[in-house]
DSSP file (Angstrom, degrees, kcal/mol; ACC not computed):
  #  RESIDUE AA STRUCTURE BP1 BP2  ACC     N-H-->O    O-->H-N    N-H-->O    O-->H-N    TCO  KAPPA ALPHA  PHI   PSI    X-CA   Y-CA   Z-CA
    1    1 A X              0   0    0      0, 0.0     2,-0.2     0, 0.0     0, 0.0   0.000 360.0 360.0 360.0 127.6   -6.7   42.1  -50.4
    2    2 A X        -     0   0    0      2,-0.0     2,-0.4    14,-0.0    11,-0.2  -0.544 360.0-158.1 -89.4 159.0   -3.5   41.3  -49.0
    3    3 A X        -     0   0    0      9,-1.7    12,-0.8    -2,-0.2     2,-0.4  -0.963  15.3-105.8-139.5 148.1   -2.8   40.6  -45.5
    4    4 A X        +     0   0    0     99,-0.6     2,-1.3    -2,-0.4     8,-0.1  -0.598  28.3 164.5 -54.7  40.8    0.1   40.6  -43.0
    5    5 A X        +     0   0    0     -2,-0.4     2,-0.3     6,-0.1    29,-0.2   0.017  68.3  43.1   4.7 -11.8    2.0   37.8  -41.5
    6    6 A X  S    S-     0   0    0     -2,-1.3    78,-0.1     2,-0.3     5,-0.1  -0.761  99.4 -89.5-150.0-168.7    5.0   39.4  -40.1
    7    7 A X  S    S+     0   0    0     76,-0.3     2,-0.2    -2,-0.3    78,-0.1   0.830 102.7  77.4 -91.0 -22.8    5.9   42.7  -38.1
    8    8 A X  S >  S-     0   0    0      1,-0.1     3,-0.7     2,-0.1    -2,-0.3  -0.736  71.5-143.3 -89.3 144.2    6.4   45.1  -42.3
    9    9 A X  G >  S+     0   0    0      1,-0.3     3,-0.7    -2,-0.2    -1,-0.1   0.371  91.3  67.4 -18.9 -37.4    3.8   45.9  -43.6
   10   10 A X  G 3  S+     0   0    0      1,-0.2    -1,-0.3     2,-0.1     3,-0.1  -0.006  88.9  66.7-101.7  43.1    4.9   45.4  -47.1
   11   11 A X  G X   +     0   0    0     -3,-0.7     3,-1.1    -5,-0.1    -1,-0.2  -0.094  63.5 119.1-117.3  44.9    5.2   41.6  -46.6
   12   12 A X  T <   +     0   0    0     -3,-0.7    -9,-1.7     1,-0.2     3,-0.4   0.488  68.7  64.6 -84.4   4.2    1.1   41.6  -46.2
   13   13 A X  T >  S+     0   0    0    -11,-0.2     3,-1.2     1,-0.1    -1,-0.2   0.554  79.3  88.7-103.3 -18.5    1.1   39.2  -49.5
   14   14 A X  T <   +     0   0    0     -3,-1.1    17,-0.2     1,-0.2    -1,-0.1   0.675  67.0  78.3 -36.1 -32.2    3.0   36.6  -47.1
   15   15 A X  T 3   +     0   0    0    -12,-0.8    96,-0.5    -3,-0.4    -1,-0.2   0.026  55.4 159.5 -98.9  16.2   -0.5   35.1  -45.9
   16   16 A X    <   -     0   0    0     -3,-1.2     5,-0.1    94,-0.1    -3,-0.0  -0.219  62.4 -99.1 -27.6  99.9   -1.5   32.6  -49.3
   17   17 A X        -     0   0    0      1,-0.1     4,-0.3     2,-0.1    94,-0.2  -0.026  33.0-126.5 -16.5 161.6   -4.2   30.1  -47.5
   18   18 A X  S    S+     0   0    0     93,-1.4    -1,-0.1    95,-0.3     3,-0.1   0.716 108.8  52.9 -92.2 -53.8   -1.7   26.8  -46.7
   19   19 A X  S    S+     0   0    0     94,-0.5     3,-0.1    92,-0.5    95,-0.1   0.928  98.4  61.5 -54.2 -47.4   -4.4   24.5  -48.7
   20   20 A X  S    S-     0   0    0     93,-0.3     2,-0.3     1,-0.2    -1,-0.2   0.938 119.3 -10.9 -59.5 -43.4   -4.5   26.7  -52.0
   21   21 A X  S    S-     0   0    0     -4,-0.3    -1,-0.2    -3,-0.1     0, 0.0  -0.961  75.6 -91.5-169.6 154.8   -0.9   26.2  -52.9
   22   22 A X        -     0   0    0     -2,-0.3     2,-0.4     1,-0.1    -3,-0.1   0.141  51.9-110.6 -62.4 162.2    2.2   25.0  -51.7
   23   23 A X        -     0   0    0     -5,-0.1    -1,-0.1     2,-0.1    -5,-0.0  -0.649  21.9-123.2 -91.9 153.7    4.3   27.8  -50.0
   24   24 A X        -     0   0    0     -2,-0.4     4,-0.2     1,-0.1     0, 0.0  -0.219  29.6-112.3 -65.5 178.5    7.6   29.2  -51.5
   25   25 A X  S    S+     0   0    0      2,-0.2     4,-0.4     3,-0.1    -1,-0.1   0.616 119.7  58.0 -20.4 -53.9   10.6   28.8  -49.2
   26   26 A X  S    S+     0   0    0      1,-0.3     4,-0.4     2,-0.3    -1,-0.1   0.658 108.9  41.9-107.2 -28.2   10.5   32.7  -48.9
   27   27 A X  S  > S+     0   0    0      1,-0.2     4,-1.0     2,-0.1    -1,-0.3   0.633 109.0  60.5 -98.7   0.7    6.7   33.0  -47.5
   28   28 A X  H  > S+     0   0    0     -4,-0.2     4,-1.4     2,-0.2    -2,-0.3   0.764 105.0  45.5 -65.7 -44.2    7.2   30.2  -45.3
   29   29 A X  H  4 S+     0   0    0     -4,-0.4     4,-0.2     1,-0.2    -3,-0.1   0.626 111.7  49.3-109.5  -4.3   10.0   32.0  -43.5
   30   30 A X  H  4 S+     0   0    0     -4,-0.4     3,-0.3     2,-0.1    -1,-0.2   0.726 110.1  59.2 -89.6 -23.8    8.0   35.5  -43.2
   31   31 A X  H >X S+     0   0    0     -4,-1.0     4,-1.6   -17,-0.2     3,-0.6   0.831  98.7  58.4  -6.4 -79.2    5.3   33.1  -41.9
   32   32 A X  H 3X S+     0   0    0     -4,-1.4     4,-1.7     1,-0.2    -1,-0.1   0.558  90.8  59.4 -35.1 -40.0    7.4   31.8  -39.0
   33   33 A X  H 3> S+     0   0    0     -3,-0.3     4,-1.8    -4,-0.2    -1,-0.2   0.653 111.4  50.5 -81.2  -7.9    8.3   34.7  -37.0
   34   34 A X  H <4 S+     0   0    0     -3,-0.6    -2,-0.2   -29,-0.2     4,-0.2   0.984 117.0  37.4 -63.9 -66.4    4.1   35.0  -36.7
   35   35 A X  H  X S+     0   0    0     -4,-1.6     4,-0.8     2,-0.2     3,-0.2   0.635 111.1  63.9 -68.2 -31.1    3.6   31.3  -35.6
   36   36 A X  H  < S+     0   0    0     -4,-1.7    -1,-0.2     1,-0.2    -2,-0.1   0.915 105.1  45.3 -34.3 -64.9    7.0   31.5  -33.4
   37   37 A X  T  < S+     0   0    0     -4,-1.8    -2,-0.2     1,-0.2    -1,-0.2   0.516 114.4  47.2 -81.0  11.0    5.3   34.2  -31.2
   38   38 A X  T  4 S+     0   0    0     -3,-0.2     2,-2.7    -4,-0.2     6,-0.5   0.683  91.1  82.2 -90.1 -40.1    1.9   32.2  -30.8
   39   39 A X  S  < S+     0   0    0     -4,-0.8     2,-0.4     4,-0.1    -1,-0.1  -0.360  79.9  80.8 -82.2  61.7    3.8   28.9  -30.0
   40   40 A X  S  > S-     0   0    0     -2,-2.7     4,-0.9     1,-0.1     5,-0.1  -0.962  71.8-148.9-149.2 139.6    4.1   30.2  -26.3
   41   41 A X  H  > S+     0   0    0     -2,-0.4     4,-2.3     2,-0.1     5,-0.2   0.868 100.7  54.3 -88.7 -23.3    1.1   29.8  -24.0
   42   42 A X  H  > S+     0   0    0      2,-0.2     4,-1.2     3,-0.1     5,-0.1   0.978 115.8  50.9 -61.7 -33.4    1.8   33.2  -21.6
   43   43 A X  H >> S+     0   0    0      2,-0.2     3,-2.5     1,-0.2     4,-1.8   0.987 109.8  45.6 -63.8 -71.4    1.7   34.8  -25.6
   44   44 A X  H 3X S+     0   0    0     -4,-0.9     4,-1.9    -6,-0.5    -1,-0.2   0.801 112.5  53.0 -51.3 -52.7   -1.5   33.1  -26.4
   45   45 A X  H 3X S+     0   0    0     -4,-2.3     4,-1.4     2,-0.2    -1,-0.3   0.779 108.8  44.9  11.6 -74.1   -2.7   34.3  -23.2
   46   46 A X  H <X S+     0   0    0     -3,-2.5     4,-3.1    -4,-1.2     3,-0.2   0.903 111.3  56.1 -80.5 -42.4   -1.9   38.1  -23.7
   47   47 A X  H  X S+     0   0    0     -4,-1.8     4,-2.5     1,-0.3    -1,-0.3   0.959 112.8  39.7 -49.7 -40.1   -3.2   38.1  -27.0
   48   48 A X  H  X S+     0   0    0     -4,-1.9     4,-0.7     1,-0.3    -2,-0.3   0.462 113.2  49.9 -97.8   3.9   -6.3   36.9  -25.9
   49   49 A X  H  X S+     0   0    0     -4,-1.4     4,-2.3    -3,-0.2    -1,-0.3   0.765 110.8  52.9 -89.4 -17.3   -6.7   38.8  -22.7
   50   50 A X  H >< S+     0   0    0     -4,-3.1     3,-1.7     2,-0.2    -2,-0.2   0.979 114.9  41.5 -65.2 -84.9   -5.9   42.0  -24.7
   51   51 A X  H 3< S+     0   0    0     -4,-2.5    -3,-0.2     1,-0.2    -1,-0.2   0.695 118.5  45.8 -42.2 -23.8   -9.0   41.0  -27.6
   52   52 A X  H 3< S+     0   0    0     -4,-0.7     4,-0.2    -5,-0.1    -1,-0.2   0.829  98.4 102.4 -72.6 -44.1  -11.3   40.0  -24.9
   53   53 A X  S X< S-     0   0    0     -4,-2.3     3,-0.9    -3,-1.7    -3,-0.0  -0.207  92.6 -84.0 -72.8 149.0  -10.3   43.5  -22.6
   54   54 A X  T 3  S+     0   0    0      1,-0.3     3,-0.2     2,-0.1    -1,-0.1   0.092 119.6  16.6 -21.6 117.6  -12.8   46.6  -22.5
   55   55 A X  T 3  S-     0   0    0      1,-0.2     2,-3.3    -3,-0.1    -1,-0.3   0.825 119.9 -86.3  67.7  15.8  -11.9   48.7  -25.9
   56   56 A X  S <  S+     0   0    0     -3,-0.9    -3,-0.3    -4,-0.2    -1,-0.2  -0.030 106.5  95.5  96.9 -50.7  -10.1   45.9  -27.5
   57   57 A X        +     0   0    0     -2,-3.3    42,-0.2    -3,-0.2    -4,-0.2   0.570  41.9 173.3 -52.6-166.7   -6.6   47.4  -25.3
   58   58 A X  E     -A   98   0A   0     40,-0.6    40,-1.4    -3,-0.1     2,-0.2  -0.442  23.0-130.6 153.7 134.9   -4.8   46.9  -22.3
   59   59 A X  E >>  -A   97   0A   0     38,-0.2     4,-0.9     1,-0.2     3,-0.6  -0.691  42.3-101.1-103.1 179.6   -1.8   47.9  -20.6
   60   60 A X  H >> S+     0   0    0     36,-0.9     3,-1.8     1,-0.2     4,-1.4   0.988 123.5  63.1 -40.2 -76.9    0.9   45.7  -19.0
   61   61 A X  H 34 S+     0   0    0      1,-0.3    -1,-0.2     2,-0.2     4,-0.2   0.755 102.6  49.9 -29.6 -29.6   -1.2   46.8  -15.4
   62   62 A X  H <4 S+     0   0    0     -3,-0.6    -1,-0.3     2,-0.1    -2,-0.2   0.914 119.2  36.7 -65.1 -47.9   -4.3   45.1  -16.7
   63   63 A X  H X< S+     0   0    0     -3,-1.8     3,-1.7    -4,-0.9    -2,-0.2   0.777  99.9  62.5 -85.9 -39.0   -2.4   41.8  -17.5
   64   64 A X  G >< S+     0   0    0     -4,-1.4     3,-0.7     1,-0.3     5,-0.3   0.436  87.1  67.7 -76.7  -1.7   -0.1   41.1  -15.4
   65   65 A X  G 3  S+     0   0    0      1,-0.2    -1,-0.3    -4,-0.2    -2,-0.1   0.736  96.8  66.1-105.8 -13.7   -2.4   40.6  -12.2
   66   66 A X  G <  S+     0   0    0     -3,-1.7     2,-0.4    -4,-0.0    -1,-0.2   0.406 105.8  59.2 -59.3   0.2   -3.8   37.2  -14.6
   67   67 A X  S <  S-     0   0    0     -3,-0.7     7,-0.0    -4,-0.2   -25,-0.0  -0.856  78.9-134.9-136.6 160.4    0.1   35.8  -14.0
   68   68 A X  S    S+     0   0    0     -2,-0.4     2,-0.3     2,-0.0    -3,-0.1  -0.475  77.3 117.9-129.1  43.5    2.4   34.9  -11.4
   69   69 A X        -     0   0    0     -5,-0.3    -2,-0.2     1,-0.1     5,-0.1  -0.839  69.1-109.0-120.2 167.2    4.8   36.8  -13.4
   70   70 A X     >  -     0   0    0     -2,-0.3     4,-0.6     1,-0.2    -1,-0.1  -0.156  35.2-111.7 -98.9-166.0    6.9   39.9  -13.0
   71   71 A X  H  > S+     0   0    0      2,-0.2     4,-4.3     3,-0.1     3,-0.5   0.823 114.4  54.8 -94.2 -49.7    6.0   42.8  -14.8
   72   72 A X  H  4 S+     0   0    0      1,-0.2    -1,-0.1     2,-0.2     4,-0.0   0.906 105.0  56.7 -61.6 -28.6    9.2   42.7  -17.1
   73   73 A X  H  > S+     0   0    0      2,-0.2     4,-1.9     1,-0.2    -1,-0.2   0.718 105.8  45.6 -42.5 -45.0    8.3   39.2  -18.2
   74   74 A X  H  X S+     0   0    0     -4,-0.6     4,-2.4    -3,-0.5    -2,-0.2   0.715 110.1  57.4 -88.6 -16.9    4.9   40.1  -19.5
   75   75 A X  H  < S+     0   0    0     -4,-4.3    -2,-0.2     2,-0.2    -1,-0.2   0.646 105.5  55.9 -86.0   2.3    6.6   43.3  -21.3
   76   76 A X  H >> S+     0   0    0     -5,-0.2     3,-4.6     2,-0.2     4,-1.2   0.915 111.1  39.8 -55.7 -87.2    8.8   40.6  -22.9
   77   77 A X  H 3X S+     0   0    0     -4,-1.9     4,-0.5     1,-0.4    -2,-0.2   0.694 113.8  48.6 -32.4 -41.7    6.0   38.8  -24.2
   78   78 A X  H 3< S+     0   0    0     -4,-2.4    -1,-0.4     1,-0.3     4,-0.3   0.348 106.9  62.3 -95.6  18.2    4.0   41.4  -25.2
   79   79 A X  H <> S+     0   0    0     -3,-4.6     4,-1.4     2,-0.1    -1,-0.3   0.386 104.7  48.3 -57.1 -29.0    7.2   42.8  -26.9
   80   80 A X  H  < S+     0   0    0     -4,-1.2     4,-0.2     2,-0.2    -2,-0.2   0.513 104.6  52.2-106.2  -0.9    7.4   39.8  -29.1
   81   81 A X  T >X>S+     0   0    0     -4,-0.5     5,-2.6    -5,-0.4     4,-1.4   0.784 110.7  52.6 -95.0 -25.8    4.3   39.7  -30.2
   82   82 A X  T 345S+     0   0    0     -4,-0.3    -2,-0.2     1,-0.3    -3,-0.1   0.884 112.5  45.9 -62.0 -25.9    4.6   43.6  -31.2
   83   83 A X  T 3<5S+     0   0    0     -4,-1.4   -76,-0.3     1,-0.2    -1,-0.3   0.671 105.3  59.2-101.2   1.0    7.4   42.8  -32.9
   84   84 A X  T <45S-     0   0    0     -3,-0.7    -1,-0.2    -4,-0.2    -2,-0.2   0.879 113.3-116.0 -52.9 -51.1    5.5   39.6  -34.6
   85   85 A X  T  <5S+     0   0    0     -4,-1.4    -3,-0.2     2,-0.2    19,-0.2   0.545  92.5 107.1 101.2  20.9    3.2   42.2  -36.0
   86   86 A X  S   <S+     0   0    0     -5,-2.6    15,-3.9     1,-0.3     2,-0.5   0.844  72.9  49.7 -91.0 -29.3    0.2   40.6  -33.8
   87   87 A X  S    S-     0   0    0     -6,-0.9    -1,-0.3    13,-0.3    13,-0.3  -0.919  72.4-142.3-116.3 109.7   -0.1   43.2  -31.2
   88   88 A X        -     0   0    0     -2,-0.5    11,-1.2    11,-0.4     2,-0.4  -0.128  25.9-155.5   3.6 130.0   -0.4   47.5  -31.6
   89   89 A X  E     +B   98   0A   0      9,-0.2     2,-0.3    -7,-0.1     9,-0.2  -0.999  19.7 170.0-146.4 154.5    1.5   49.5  -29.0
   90   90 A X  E     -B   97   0A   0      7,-2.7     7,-0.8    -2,-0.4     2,-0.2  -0.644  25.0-134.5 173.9 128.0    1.1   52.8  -27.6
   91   91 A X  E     -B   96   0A   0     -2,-0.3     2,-1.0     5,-0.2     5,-0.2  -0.306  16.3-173.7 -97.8 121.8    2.6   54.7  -24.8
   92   92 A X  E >   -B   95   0A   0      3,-0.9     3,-2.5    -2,-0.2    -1,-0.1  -0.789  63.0 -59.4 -99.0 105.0    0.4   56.6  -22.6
   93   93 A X  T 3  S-     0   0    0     -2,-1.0    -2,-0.1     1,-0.3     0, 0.0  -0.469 120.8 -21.9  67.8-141.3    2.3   58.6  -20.1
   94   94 A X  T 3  S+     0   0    0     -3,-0.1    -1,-0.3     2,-0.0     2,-0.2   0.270 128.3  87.2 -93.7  22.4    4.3   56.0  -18.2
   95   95 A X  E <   - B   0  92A   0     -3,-2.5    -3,-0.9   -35,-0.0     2,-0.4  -0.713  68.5-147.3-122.0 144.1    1.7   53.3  -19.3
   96   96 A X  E     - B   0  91A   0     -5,-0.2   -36,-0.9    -2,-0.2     2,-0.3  -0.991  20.2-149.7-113.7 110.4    2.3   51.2  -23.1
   97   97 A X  E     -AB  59  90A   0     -7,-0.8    -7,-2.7    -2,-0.4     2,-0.2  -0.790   8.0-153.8 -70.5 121.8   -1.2   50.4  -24.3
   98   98 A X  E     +AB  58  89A   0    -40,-1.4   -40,-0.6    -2,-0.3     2,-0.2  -0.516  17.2 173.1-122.1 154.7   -1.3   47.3  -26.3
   99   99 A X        -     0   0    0    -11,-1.2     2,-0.4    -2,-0.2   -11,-0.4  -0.867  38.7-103.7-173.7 156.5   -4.2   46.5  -29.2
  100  100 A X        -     0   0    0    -13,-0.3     2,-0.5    -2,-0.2   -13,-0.3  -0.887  29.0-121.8-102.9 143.8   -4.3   43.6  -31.6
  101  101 A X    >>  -     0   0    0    -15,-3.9     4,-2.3    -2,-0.4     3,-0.9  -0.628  20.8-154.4 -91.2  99.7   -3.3   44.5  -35.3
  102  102 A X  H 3> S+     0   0    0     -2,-0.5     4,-2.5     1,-0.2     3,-0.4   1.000  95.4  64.9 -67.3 -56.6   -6.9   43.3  -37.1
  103  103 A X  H 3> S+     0   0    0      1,-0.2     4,-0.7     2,-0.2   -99,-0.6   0.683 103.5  40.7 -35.5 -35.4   -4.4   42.9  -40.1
  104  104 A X  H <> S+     0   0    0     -3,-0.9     4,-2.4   -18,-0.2    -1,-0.2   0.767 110.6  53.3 -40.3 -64.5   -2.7   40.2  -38.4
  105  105 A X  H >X S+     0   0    0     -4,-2.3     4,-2.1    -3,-0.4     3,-1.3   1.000 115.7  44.7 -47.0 -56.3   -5.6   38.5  -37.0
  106  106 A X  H 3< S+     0   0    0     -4,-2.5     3,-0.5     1,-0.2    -2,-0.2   0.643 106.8  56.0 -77.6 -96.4   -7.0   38.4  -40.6
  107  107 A X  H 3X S+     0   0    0     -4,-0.7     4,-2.8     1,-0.2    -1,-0.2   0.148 112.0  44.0  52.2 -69.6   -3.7   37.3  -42.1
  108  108 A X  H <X S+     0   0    0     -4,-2.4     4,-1.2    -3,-1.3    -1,-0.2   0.994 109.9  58.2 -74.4 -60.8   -3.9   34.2  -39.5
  109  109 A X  H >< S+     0   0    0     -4,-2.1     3,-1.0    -3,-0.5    -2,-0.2   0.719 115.1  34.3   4.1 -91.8   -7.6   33.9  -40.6
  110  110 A X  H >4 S+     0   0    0      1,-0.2     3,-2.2     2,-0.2   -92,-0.3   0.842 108.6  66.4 -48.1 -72.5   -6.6   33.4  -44.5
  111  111 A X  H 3< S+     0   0    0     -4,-2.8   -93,-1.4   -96,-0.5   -92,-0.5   0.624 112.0  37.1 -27.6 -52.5   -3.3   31.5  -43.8
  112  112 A X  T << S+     0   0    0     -4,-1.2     2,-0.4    -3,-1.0    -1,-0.3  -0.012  85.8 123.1-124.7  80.2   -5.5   28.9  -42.6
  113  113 A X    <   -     0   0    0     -3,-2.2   -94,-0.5    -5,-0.1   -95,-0.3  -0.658  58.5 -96.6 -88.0 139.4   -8.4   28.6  -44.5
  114  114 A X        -     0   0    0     -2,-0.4     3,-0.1     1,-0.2    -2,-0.1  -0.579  34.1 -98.1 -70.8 128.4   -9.6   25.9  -46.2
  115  115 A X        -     0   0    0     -2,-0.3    -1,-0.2     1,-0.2     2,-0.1   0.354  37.6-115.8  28.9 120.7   -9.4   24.8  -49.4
  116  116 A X        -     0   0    0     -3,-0.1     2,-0.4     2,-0.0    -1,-0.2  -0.641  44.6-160.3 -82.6-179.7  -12.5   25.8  -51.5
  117  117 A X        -     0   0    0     -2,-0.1     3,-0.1     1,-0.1     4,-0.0  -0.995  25.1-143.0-147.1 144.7  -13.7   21.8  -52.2
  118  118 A X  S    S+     0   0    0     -2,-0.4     2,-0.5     1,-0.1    -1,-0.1   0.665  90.0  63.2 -86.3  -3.9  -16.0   21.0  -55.1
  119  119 A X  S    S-     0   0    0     -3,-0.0     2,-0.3     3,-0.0     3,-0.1  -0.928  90.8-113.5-105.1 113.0  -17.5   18.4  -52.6
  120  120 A X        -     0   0    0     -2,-0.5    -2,-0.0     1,-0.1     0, 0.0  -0.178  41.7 -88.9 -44.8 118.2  -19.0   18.9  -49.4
  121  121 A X        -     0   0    0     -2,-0.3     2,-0.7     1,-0.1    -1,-0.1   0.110  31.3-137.6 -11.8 100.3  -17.5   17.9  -46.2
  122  122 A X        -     0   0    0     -3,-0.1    -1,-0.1     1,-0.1     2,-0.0  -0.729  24.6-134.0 -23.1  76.6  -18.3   14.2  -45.0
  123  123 A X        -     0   0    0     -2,-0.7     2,-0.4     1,-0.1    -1,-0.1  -0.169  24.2-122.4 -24.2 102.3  -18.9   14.7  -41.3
  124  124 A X        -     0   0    0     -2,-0.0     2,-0.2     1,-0.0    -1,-0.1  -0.644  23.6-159.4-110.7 146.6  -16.9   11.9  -39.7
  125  125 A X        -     0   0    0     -2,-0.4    -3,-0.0     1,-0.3    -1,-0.0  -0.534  32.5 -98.5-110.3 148.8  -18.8    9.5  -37.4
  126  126 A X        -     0   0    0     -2,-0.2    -1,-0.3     1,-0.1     2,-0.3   0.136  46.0-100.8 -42.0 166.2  -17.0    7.4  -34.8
  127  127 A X        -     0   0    0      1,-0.0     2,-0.5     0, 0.0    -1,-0.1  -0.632  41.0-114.8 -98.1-179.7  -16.2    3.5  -36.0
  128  128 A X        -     0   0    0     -2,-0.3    -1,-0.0     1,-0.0     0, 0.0  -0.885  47.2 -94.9-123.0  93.3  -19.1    1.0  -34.3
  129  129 A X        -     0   0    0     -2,-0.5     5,-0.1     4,-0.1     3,-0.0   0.000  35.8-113.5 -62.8 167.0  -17.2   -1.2  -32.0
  130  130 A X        -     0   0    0      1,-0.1     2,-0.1     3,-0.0    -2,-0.0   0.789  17.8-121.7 -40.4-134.2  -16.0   -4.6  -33.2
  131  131 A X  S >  S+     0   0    0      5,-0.0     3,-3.6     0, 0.0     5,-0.3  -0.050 124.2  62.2-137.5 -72.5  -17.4   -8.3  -31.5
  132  132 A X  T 3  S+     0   0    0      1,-0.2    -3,-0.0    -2,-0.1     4,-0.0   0.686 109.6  38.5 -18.6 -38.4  -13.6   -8.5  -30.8
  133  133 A X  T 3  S+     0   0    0      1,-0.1     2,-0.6     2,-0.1    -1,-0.2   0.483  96.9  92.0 -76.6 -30.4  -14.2   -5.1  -28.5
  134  134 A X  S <  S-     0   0    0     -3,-3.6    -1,-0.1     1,-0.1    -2,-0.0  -0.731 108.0 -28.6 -95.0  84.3  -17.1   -5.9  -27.2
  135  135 A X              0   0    0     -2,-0.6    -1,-0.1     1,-0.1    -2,-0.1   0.580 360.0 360.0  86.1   0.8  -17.1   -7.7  -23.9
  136  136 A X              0   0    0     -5,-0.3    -2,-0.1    -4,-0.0    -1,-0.1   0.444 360.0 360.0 -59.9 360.0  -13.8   -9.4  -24.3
């Protein structure tokens, strides 16, 4: 199953785990506009009060009273993650109702997924300090 990375629908092939094989040039840069709108914290934020709110949704009136931001600010943000592809929109009246694209989510999901590994993971344990370390 292919999955999305960007706002088209037909780039859903974009999302090749980062561990399995190197990325072309060309999915790297459909990639970017994803990771762009993430690299914000009020965006990381919006996504995640939108998945966390009642029904999965939200409008701008929901979010905005979490910010010491103006209204047009947070309908920036959550304008660039719709046009990322992260975020669903849809205008109720004079209200835009916002939802997260599960094709997206799962997208970021594969992109970074690990490597299958023919070894199991080695849990790693702090080092044991030194005598040097110790009381010096």
């Amino acid at each position: 199953m292919s999955m999305s990375c960007g706002p088209a629908d037909d780039d859903l092939a974009c999302c090749t785990p980062l561990a399995r094989q190197p990325m072309t040039a060309e999915q790297a840069a459909q990639v970017v506009p994803l990771l762009k709108a993430l690299a914000d914290p009020v965006r990381i934020r919006l996504l995640s009060l939108v998945l966390s709110h009642e029904g999965g949704e939200a409008c701008v009136c929901d979010l905005q009273p979490s910010f010491d931001l103006t209204q047009p600010t947070i309908s920036h943000h959550l304008k660039v993650l719709h046009e990322a592809g992260l975020l669903h929109r849809e205008k109720r009246g004079v209200w835009v109702y916002y939802r997260a694209r599960p094709e997206a989510l799962e997208a970021m999901t594969q992109l970074f997924a690990a490597a299958p590994s023919a070894t199991p993971a080695t849990p790693v344990t702090p080092a044991a300090p030194t005598a040097a370390g110790a009381g010096a």
